[in-house]
Structures are given as structure tokens and as C-alpha cells.
C-alpha positions as CSV (number, residue, x, y, z in Angstrom):
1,X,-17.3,6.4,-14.6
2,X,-16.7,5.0,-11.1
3,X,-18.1,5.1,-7.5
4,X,-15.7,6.5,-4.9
5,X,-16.6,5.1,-1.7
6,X,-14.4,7.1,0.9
7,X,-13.5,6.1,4.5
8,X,-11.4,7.1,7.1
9,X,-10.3,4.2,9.2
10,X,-7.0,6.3,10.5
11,X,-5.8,9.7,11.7
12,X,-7.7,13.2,11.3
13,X,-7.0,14.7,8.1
14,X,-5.8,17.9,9.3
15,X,-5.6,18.9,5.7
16,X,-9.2,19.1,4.5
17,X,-8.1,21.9,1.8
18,X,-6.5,19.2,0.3
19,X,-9.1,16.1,0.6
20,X,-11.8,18.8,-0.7
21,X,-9.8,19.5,-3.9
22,X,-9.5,15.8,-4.4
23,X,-13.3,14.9,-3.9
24,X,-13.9,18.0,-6.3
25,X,-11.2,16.2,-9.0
26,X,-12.6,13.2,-8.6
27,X,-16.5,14.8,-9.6
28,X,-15.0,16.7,-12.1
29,X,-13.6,13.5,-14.0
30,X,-17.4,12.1,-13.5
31,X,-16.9,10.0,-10.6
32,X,-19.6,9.4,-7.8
33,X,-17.7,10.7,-4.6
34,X,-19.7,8.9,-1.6
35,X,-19.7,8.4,2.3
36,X,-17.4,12.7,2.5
37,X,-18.9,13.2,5.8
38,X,-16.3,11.1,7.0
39,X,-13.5,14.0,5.8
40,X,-14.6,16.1,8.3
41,X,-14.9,13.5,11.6
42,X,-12.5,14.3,14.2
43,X,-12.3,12.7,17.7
44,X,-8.8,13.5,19.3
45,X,-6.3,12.8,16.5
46,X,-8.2,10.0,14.8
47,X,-10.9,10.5,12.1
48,X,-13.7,9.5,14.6
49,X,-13.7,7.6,17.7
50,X,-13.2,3.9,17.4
51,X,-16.6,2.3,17.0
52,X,-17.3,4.9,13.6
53,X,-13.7,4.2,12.1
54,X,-14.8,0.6,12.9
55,X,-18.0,1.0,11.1
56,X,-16.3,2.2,8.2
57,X,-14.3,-1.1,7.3
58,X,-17.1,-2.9,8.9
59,X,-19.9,-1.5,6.5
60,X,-18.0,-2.1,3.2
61,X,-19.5,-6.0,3.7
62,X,-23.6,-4.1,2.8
63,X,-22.4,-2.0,-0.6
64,X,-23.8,-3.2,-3.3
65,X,-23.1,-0.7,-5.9
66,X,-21.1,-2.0,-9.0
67,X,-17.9,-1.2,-10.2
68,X,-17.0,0.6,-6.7
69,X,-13.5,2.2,-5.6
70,X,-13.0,1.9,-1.8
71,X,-10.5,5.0,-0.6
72,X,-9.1,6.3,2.3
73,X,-9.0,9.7,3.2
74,X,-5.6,9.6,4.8
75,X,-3.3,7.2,6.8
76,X,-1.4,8.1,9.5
77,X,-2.3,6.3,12.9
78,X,-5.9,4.3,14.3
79,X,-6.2,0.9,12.2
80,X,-4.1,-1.0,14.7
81,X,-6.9,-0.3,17.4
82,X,-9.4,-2.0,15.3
83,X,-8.0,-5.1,13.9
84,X,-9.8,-7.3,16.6
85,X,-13.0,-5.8,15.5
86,X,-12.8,-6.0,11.8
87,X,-15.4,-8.4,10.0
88,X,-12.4,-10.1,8.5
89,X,-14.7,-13.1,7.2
90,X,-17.4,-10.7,5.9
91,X,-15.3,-8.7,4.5
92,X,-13.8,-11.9,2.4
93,X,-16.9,-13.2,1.6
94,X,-17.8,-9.7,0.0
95,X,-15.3,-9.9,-2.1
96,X,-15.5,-13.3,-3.4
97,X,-19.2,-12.2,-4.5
98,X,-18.2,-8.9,-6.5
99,X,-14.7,-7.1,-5.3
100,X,-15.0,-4.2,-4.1
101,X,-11.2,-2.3,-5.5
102,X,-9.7,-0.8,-2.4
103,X,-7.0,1.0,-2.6
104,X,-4.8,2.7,-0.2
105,X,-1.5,2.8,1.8
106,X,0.4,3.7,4.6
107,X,-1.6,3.0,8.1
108,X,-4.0,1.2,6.0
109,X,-1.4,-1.5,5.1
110,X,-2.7,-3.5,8.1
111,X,-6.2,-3.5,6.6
112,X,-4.7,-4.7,3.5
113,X,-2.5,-7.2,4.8
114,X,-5.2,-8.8,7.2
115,X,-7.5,-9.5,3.9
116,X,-5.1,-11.1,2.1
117,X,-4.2,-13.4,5.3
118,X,-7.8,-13.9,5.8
119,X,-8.7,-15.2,2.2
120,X,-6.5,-14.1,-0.1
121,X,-8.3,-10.7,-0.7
122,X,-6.7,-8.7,-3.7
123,X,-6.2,-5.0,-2.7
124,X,-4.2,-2.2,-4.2
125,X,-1.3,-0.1,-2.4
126,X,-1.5,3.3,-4.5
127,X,-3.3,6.4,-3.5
128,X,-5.5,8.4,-0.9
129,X,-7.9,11.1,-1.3
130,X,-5.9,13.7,0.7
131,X,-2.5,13.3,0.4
132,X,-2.2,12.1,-3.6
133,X,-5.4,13.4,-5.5
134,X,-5.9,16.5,-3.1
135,X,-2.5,17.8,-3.8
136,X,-1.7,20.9,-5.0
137,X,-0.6,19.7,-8.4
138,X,-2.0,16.3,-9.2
139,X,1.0,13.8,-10.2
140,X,0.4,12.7,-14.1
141,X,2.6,9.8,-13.2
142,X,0.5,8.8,-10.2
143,X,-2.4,9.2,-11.6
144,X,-2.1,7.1,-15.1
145,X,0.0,4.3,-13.0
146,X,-3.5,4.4,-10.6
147,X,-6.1,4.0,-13.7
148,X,-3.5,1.7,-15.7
149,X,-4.0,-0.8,-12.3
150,X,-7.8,-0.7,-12.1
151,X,-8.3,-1.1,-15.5
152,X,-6.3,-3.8,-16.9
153,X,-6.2,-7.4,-16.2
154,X,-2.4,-7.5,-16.9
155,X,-0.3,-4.5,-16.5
156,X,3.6,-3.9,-16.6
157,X,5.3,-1.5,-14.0
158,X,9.0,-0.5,-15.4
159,X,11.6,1.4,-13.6
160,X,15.4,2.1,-13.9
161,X,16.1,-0.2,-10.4
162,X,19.4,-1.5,-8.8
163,X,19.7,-4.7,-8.1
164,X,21.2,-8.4,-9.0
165,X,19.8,-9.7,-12.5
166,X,16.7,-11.8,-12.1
167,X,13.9,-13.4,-13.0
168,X,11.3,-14.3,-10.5
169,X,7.8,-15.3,-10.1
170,X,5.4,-15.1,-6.7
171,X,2.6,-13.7,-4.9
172,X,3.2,-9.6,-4.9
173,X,2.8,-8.4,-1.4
174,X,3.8,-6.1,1.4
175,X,3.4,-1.9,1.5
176,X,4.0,-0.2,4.4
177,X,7.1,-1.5,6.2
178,X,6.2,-0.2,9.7
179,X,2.7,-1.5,9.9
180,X,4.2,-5.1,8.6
181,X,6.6,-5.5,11.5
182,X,4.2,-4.4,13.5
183,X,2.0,-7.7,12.5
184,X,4.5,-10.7,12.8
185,X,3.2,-12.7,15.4
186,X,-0.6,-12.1,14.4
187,X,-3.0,-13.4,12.6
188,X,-3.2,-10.6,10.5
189,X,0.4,-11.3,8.8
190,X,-0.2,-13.1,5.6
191,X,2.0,-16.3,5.5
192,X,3.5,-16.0,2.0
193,X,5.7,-18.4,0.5
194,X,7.9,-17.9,-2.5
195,X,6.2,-14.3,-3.2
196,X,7.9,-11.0,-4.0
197,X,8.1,-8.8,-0.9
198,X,7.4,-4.8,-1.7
199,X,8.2,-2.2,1.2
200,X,8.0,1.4,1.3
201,X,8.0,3.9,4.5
202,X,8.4,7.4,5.0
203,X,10.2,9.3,8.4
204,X,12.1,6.5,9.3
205,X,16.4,7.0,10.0
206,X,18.1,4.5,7.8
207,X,19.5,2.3,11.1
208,X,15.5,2.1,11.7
209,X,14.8,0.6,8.3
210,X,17.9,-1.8,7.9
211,X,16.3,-2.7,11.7
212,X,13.2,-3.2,10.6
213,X,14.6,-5.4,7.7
214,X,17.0,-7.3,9.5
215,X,13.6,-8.1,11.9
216,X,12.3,-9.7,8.8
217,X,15.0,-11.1,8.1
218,X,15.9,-13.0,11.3
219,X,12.0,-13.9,11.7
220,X,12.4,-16.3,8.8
221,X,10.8,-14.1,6.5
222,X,13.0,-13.0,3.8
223,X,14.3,-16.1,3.4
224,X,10.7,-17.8,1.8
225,X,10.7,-14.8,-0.6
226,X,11.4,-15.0,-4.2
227,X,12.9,-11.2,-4.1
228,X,12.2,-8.0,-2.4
229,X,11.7,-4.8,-4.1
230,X,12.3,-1.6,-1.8
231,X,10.1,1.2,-2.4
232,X,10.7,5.2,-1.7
233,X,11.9,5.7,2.1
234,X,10.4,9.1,2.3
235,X,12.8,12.0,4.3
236,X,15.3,8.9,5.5
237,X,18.0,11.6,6.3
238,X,21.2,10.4,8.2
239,X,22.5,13.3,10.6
240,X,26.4,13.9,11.6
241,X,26.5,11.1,13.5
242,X,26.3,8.5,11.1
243,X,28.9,9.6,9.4
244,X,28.5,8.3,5.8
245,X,25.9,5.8,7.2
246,X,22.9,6.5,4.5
247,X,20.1,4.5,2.8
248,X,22.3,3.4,-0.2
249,X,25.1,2.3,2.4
250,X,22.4,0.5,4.2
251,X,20.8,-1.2,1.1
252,X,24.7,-2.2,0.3
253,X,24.8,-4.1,3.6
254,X,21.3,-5.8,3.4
255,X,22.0,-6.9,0.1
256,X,25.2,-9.2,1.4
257,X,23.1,-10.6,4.2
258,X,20.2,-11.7,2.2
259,X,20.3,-14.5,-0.2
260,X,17.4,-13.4,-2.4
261,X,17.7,-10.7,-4.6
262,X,17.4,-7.1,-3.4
263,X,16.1,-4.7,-6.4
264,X,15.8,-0.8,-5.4
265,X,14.7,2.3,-6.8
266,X,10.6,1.9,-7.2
267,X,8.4,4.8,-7.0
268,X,6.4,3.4,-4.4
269,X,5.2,5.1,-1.4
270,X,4.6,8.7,0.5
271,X,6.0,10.5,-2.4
272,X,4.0,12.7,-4.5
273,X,5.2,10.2,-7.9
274,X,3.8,6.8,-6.7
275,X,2.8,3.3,-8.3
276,X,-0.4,1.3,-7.9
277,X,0.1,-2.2,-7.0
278,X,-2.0,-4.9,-6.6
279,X,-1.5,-6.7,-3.2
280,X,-1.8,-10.1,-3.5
281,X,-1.7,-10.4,-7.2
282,X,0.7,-12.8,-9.4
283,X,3.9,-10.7,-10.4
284,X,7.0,-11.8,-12.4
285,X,10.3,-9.6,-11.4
286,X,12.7,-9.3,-14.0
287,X,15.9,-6.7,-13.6
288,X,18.6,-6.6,-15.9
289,X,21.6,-3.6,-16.0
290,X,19.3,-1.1,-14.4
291,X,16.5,-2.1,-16.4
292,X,13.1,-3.3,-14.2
293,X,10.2,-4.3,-14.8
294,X,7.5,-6.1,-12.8
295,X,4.1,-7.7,-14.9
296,X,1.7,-7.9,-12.4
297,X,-2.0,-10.6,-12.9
298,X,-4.7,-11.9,-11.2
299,X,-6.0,-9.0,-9.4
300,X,-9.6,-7.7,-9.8
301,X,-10.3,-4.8,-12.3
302,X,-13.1,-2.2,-12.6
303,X,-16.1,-3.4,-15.5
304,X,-16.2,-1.0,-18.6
């Protein structure tokens, strides 16, 4: 069984019902559920004042133990604060020596999009303590696509998508779509060429996505993409106003503004039902008549 190491780089988890049920799933599988004091932490609404959130990232660079999962307890807001602090070349160097599999979303996308600017670091976009293994009814979905992601070298993701047909190859990147516009312009946005662009977010109207995509897109972006795959948009209601303007009318519009292809429908995000993907890792795309699938490589795996 595995090591969890948990930390708790973001926002309070209000919710400690839930993170408590997931430490006591994970122990109950057999896994070693360390660092919990940070569940509890609290200064204002992030999980600890600034210099212990810091120390968090900060001290993955000293574990030693084998064969470790790195988690967060939950997203929400606090990672942007730190970036400046972050031992990004430690943290690199760390990995090259035995990778530690962290794994996490949301808020944290700036963590994971910083390593893999810094040196390539591999990390996976999938689940958090509190809001996916602490639920009230654990997702069989999430959880096999989790395990299928840390345990195998090569792995196939398939879904019943909407797109153009293709058949693409590049570096798989991206997550949460708020925290990634909020890095162009620093050095924490990974300059990827030719890759295939994932995106997810949750609470955001559907003018504020197509905004935050057409920001992307006008930034250059987009265009050095092989594809981009859009993930769930969690609660991305249109009111009266819009008037017929919804997510599928947006995705319409992007799609004849972009010249790479535009494949929908993953179940990848905030939602209960959610993917694991490894950031960073080599993927091949290939959608056909509302058949997906994306074969993903390269990315580190836990030792049996």
C-alpha cells in the first residue's frame, strides 16, 4: 500500500466531516495517512498563515519515504501568495531523484503548472482529500480512473466527446482554467509547444469562460497547441439575460475561431465523476463520431 502525504497549501477546509472520512478511507484501504494536522489549521480563510502553507510545498524537497502520494486537502484560494516563495528548483531536483506522485486540482493548478515550467515535473490533476475521497458516497468512477493513473505506465482515458475527428500527439497539460490565466506573463506558465491543452473550472458564467479562452487565444497560446480538450465547467448556468447564450452555444463559437481542434465532454474537474491526468505526460488524442479516447505515457507511476 501507499504513503499519503497530505498538505494544505490553499483555503480552510471548512468541511473537515468530509476530509476526516477521507483520511479514514484511505487507512481503511491500508494506506499510511501522514502530515493530518494540517486538516485542521485555520488562519482567516486559508489553511494556515503563509509561511506554514509555504512550508508545506517547501518541505516535500526532505521526504524520503518511497512510493509516496502527495495530496491536498482542498483547493479553493492561497497558492497564488506563495509562488515567489516556492523552492521551485528543489522541488525539481526532488523529483528527478525519486518522484514524489502529486496529485491535486483546482487552486493547486498553479503549483502544478510552475513544476512543469520549472523542469518539466510530471504531476497529476485528479483528486483531493476533502472534496473527492471525503464525500459522502465515494465515486467508483473517480476512484478506479485515480489508481488506473498511478499504477500504470501507459493508460487509456475514453469518453463519448464532441469534437472534429483527429489524431494528435503532444505534451498533455493545463487543469484549472482560472489559475492558468492567471499565470500568463510569469514564469510560472509552462511554455508548451505543439501539446494538448486540458481545461476545467467550476462557478464561472459561460461569457467568463469563452473570455477566459478567447484570452488564450489572443495571447498566442492556442494557436501552438495540437488540440484542446475542455473539461466539466461545474454550475456554468446562463441567467435570463443571455438569452439562449449557454456553454454549448459558447463552445459552438470557440470552435469557429480556433483552428485546432476543439474536443468536449471529459469528466474532468469539480464534479464528483472526475479523471486523473498526468500533467505533463505524452498523450495522443484521437476522436472519431463521438468516440474519444486519449492514451496517456511518460509520467511516473507508484513501485509495486
Amino acid at each position: 500500500m501507499s504513503r499519503i502525504h497530505l498538505i494544505a497549501p490553499s483555503g480552510y477546509c471548512i468541511n473537515q466531516t468530509a476530509a476526516f472520512r477521507g483520511v479514514e478511507r484511505l487507512e481503511a484501504a491500508g494506506h499510511h495517512v501522514a502530515n493530518q494536522q494540517v486538516i485542521t489549521r485555520r488562519d482567516r480563510r486559508f489553511a494556515g498563515d503563509d509561511a506554514e502553507r509555504l512550508a508545506d510545498l517547501n518541505g516535500l524537497v526532505r521526504l524520503t519515504a518511497e512510493n509516496t502520494i502527495v495530496m491536498p486537502v482542498r483547493g479553493g484560494y492561497g497558492v497564488s501568495r506563495l509562488l515567489e516563495g516556492i523552492d521551485w528548483q528543489g522541488l525539481a531536483a526532488r523529483q528527478r531523484r525519486a518522484p514524489l506522485l502529486i496529485c491535486g486540482h483546482s487552486d493547486f493548478t498553479a503549483v502544478q503548472l510552475g513544476l512543469l515550467a520549472t523542469d518539466n515535473v510530471i504531476t497529476f490533476s485528479g483528486p483531493m482529500l476533502a472534496g473527492n475521497v471525503g464525500a459522502e458516497a465515494l465515486d467508483t468512477f473517480t476512484q478506479d480512473h485515480f489508481w488506473r493513473a498511478l499504477r500504470n505506465e501507459t493508460f487509456t482515458v475514453t469518453w463519448e466527446g464532441a469534437g472534429p475527428t483527429c489524431d494528435v500527439e503532444g505534451t498533455l497539460w493545463g487543469g484549472n482554467l482560472a489559475m492558468l490565466i492567471s499565470l500568463i506573463g510569469t514564469p510560472w506558465l509552462p511554455a508548451i509547444e505543439n501539446g494538448i491543452l486540458v481545461v476545467e473550472d467550476i462557478n464561472e458564467h459561460p461569457f467568463r469562460v469563452e473570455r477566459m479562452l478567447l484570452q488564450l487565444h489572443h495571447a498566442g497560446i492556442l494557436s501552438r497547441q495540437r488540440a484542446l480538450i475542455l473539461g466539466s465547467f461545474s454550475h456554468s448556468v446562463p441567467n435570463d439575460y443571455d438569452a439562449g447564450f449557454d456553454l454549448a452555444s459558447m463552445i459552438d463559437y470557440l470552435r469557429t475561431r480556433l483552428s485546432i481542434p476543439v474536443v468536449s465532454g471529459l469528466a474532468f474537474g469539480h464534479e464528483q465523476q472526475t479523471v486523473t491526468l498526468p500533467l505533463g505526460a505524452q498523450a495522443r488524442l484521437q476522436h472519431q463520431d463521438f468516440h474519444t479516447q486519449l492514451t496517456l505515457s511518460g509520467h511516473p507511476v507508484l513501485r509495486e
